[in-house]
N, C-alpha and C positions, 0 to 999 in steps of 0.2 A: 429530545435526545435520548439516545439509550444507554442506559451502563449496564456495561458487562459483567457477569457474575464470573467468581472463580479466576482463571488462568486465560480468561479470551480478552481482546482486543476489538474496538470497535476502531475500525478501517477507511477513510476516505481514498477512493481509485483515485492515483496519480497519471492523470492522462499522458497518452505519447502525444509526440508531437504530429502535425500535419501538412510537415514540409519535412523534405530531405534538406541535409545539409545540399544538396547541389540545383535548391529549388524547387523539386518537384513534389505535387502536392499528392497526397494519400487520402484517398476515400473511406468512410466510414465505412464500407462492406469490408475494407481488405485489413483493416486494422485490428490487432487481435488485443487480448484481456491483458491490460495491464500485469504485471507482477510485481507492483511495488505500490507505496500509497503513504498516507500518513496518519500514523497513530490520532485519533481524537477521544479515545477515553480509554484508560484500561481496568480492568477487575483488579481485587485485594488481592490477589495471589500471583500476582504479575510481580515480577521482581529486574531481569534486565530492562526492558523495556520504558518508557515513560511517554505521556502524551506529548506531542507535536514531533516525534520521532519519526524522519524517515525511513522504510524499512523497505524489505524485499522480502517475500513469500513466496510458497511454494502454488501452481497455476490452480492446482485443482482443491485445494487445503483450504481455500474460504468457504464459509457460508451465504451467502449474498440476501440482503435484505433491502428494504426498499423502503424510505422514508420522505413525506414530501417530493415524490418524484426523483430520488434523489439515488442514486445505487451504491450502498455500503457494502462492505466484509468483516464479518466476524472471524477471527481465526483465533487458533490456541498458541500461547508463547513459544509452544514447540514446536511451532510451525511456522516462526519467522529465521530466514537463513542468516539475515545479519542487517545493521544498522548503516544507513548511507550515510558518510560522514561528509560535510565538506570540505575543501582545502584543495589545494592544488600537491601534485606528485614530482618529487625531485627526481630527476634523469642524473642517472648515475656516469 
């Protein structure tokens, strides 16, 4: 595993899914690069953030590295837009 120095985040891609909600199924050629994923280690200058935190990032802001066949991102804390919270949304 790697830890990240400084203010970066070490990243696992949150895959989309491979079915529409109405069924239909999407090929890996047409599926594009996630933007979201889950924190699995952060650097000592990390402060909002914490590991197993879902997040959302900007497309082009990772660094992508590749471990056991395995495709990471590195990104900087200032480079996460915000934290995916679960919970359901009350209608007003």
């Amino acid at each position: 595993m790697l830890k990240p120095l400084g203010d970066r985040l070490l990243v696992e891609y949150h895959e989309p899914q491979s079915k529409t909600a109405g069924g239909i199924y999407i090929p890996d050629s047409a599926k594009e690069r996630p933007q979201e994923g889950v924190v699995l280690a952060v650097g000592k200058d990390v402060e909002e953030v914490k590991a197993g935190d879902r997040i959302v990032f900007g497309k082009y802001s990772p660094d992508k590295i590749v471990m056991d066949g395995v495709e990471y991102a590195v990104i900087k804390e200032e480079d996460v837009m915000g934290v995916l919270v679960a919970g359901k949304t009350k209608k007003k």
